[in-house]
C-alpha positions in Angstrom: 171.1 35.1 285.6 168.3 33.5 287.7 168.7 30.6 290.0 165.5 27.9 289.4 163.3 27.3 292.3 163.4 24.3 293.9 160.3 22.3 294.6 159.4 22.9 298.5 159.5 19.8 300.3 155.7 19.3 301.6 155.8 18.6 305.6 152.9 17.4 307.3 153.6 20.6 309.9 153.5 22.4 307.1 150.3 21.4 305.8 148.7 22.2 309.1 149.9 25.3 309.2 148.1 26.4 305.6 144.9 24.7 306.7 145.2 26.9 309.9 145.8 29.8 308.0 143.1 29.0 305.3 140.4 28.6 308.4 141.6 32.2 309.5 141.6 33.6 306.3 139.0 32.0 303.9 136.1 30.3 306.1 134.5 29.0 302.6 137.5 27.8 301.3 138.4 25.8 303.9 134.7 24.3 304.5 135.1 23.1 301.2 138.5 21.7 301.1 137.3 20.2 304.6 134.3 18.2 302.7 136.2 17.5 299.6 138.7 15.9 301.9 136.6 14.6 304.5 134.3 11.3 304.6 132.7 12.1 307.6 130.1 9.1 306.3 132.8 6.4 306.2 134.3 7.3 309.8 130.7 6.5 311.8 130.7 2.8 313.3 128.3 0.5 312.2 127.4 0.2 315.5 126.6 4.0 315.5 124.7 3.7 312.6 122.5 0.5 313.7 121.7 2.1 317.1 120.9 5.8 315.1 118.0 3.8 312.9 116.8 1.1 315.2 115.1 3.9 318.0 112.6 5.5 315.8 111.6 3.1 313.5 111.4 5.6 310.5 113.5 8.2 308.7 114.9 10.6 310.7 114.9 14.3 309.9 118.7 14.9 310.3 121.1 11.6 308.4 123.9 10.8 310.8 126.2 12.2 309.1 125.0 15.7 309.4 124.4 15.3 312.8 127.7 14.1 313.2 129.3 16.4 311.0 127.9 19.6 313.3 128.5 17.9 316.0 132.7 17.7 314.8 132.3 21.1 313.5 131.3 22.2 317.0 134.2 20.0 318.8 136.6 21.1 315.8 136.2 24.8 315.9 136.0 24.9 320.1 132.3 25.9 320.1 131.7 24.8 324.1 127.6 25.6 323.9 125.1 24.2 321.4 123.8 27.6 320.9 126.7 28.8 319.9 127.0 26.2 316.9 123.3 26.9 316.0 124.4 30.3 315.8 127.4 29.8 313.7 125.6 27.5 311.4 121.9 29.4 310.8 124.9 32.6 310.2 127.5 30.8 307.9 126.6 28.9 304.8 129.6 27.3 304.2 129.5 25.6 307.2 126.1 24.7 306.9 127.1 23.4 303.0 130.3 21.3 305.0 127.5 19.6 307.3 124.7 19.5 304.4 122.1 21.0 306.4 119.4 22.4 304.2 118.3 23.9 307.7 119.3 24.0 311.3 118.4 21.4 314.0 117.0 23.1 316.8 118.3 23.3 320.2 116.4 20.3 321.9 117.2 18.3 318.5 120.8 18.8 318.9 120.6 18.2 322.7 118.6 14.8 322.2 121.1 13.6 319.7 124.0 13.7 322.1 122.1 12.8 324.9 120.6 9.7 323.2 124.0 8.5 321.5 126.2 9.2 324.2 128.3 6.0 324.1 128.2 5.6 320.2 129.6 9.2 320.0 132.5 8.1 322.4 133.4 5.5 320.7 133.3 7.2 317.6 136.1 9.5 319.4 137.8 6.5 320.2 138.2 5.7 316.7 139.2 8.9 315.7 141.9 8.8 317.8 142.9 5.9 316.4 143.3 7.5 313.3 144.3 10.6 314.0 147.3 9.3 316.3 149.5 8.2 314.0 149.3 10.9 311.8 150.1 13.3 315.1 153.3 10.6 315.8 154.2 11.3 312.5 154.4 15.5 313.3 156.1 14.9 316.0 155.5 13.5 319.9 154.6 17.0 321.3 151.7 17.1 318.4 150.4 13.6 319.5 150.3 14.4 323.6 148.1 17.9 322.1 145.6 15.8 320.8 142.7 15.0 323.1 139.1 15.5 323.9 137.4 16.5 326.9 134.2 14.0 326.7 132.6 15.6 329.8 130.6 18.4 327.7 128.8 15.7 325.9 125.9 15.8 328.3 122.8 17.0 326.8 121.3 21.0 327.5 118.7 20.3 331.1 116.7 23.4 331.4 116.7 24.9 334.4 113.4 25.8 336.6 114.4 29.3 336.6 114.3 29.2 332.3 111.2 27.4 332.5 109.9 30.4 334.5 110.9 33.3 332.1 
């Protein structure tokens, strides 16, 4: 005779743990469930977005979004150098397909970005936490002490005199 499962209760630990194991496990996967889930768009400040298109004065190459989106790619997967996200994206399509980047930014793009919008990026950290918070309460208060960001390696790529010289 066989005894019917029982629905498993969902748990937001639990959750985590699958998305953890998806990003070890299937990279394209999770990219996609990551857009599909993700409104990266509808988290920017207005503010953000005001001060983004108000210093050129025409289109940009790069929406905010995507720039934004690489940019929480980078922080997300731990990537401490630009390069290395540059890297990771020109070599990984689905993460390039998560950020919608028909093509790379180069490095002085990227740098210039963060460099320009350094207070709009904090603040949108700041409301990120204020999302993001609760759901960590919710885990549990350990979870919710985890969660923080180290805004000191927001500072834009300098060059060197000695890597202008080789």
């Amino acid at each position: 005779m066989l005894i019917p499962r029982l629905p498993r209760q969902m748990t937001l630990q639990g959750v985590l743990d699958e998305v953890v194991d998806l990003q070890e496990k299937d990279a394209a996967a999770f990219f996609a469930l990551l857009k599909e889930n993700l409104d990266i768009a509808a988290l920017i400040p207005l503010e953000f977005y005001q001060a983004y298109h108000s210093r050129l004065g025409r289109n940009r190459s790069y929406p905010l979004a995507r720039m934004v989106s690489a940019f929480l790619l980078q922080k997300f997967i731990g990537f401490a150098q630009d390069n290395v996200l540059l890297t990771f994206l020109s070599l990984c399509q689905p993460a390039r397909q998560f950020c919608d980047l028909p093509k790379v930014p180069s490095a002085s793009r990227f740098s210039r970005f963060k460099t320009e919008f350094y207070e709009q990026i904090h603040a949108l950290f700041d409301a990120l936490v204020d999302l993001v918070n609760p759901i960590c309460l919710e885990m549990g208060p350990q979870k919710a002490t985890q969660f923080s960001y180290d805004t000191t390696g927001l500072e834009g790529y300098v060059r060197s005199i000695r890597d202008l010289i080789t």
